[in-house]
N, C-alpha and C positions, 0 to 999 in steps of 0.2 A: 504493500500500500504506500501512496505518496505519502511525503511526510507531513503534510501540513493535512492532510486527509486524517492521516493516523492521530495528530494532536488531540481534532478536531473528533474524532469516535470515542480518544481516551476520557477527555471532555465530557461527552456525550454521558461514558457510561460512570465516569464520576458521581455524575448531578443524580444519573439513576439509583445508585447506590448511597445517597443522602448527602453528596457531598457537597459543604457548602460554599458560597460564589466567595464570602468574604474569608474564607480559610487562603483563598486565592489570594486576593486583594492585602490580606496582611502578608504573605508570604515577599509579596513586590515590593514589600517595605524591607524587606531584609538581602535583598541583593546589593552586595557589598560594590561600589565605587570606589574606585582611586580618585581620592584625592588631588593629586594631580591631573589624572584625566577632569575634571571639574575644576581645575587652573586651567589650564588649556583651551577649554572652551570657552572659559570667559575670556580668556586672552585673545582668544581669536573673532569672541564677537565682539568686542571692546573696539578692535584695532579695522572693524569694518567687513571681516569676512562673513564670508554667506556661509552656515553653518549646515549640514541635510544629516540627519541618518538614514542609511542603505540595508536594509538587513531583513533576511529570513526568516526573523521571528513574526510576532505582531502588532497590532496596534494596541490594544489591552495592555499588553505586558510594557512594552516601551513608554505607553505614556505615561504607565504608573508608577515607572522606578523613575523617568523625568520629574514625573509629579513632586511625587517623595523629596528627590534631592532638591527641587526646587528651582530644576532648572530649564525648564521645557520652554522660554522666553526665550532661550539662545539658540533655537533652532526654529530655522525658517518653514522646514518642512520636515516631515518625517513618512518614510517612503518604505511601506511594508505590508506583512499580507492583514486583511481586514481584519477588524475583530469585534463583536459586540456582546452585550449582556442582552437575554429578551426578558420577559413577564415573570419569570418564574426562575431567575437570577441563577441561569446557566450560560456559561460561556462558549461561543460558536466559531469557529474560524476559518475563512473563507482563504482560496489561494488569491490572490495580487493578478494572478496571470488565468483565467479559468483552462479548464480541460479543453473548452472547445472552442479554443479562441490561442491556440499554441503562440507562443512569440518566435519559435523558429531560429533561434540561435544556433548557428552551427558550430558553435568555437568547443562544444564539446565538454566543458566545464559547468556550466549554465544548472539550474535546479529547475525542475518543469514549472514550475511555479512563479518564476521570476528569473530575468535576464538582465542584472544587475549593470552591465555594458548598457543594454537599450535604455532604461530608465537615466542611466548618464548621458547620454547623450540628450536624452528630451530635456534634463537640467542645463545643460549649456546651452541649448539654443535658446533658453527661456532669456538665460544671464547675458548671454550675448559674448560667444567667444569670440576672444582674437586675440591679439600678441601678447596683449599686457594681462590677459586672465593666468591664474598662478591657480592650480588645486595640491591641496594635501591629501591626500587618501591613506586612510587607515582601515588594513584589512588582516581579516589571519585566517582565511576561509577558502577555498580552492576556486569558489564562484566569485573570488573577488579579483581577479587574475582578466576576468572580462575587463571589466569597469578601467583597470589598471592598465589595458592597453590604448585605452581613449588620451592619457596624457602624453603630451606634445613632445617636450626635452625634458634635460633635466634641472631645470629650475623649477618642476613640478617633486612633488617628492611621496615617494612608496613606501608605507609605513607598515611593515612586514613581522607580524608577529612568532616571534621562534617556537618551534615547537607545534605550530600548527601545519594548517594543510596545505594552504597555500605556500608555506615556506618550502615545505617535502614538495608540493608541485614547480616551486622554481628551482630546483636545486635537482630536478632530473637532468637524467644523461640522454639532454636534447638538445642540444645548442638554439633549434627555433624557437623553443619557449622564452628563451634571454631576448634575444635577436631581434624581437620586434616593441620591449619597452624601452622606451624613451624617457622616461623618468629615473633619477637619482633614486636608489633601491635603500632604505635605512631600516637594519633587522632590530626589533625589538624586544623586550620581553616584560619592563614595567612602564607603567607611565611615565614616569620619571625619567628613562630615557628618551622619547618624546620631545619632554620639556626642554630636555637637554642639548637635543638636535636645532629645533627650532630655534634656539637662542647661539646657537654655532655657525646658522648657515645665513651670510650678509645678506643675501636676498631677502631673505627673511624676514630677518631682524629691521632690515628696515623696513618694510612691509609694515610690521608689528608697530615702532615706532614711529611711523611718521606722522605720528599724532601730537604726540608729546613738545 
């Protein structure tokens, strides 16, 4: 079964089984943030940047560990599969991409549910690319490998978390998977290195400052 299918049944037979919506809802209060990562974002919407989440999960879950932290202001949009509460305060989740309505990604990495790649690019035509657009991407997921080819050079930067799938998919014995990113590759493994990047690299930094 698809995986956003199978959420969506486990779900299902949860709520059958008496389980309740706000057992859920307090659970989202205890997903742990770095601290850093919540530097970061206010740093980076502070200093002007357009702020998206891209992600496989949903919308329930995402806005409410946002909510929680407090910081769902700093993102402009947030781009994932549906998610609702109905009458009887069971939670349902819909895929982003339906069955019958495929997005046809051929890159082979892609989740049927969402083509992370296509969704970037409807974000850039909206912002309006051209020379001086800079993105950051932070991914550690082997579907985020799409999206990561849509940056230009490397004054854009790929923020590649170690130990996941995406890193094990860059790091095959393929030379074309290298071959065609054009971004600066920066492997991480806490937030904190992140932080640390960002305030290393002059393009950056002044980006970040030229407010000040």
């Amino acid at each position: 079964m698809q995986w956003t299918d199978l959420q969506n049944e486990c779900l299902k037979e949860f709520h059958e089984q008496g389980g309740s919506g706000q057992v859920i809802r307090d659970a989202l209060t205890k997903v742990p943030l770095d601290a850093h990562m919540i530097q970061i974002c206010q740093l980076l919407f502070d200093s002007g940047w357009k702020l998206v989440i891209l992600s496989d999960a949903n919308s329930v879950y995402i806005e409410g560990i946002l909510q929680h932290y407090g910081i769902r202001h700093l993102f402009s949009n947030v781009i994932t599969n549906p998610a609702h509460w109905d009458e009887q305060d069971r939670l349902y989740i819909q895929r982003l991409t339906p069955a019958n309505a495929p997005h046809g990604c051929a890159m082979g990495v892609c989740s049927l549910n969402i083509c992370k790649g296509q969704q970037v690019d409807t974000l850039l035509r909206h912002v309006g690319k051209d020379m001086s657009t800079r993105m950051i991407y932070v991914g550690d997921g082997r579907n985020d490998y799409c999206p990561a080819i849509r940056m230009k050079d490397d004054k854009d930067i790929l923020f590649v978390r170690r130990g996941r799938s995406l890193e094990a998919y860059l790091t095959r014995d393929d030379p074309a998977i290298q071959e065609v990113l054009k971004a600066r590759i920066v492997y991480w493994k806490r937030a904190g290195d992140i932080l640390e990047e960002l305030f290393s690299a002059p393009e950056i930094v002044r980006l970040l400052l030229e407010d000040d």
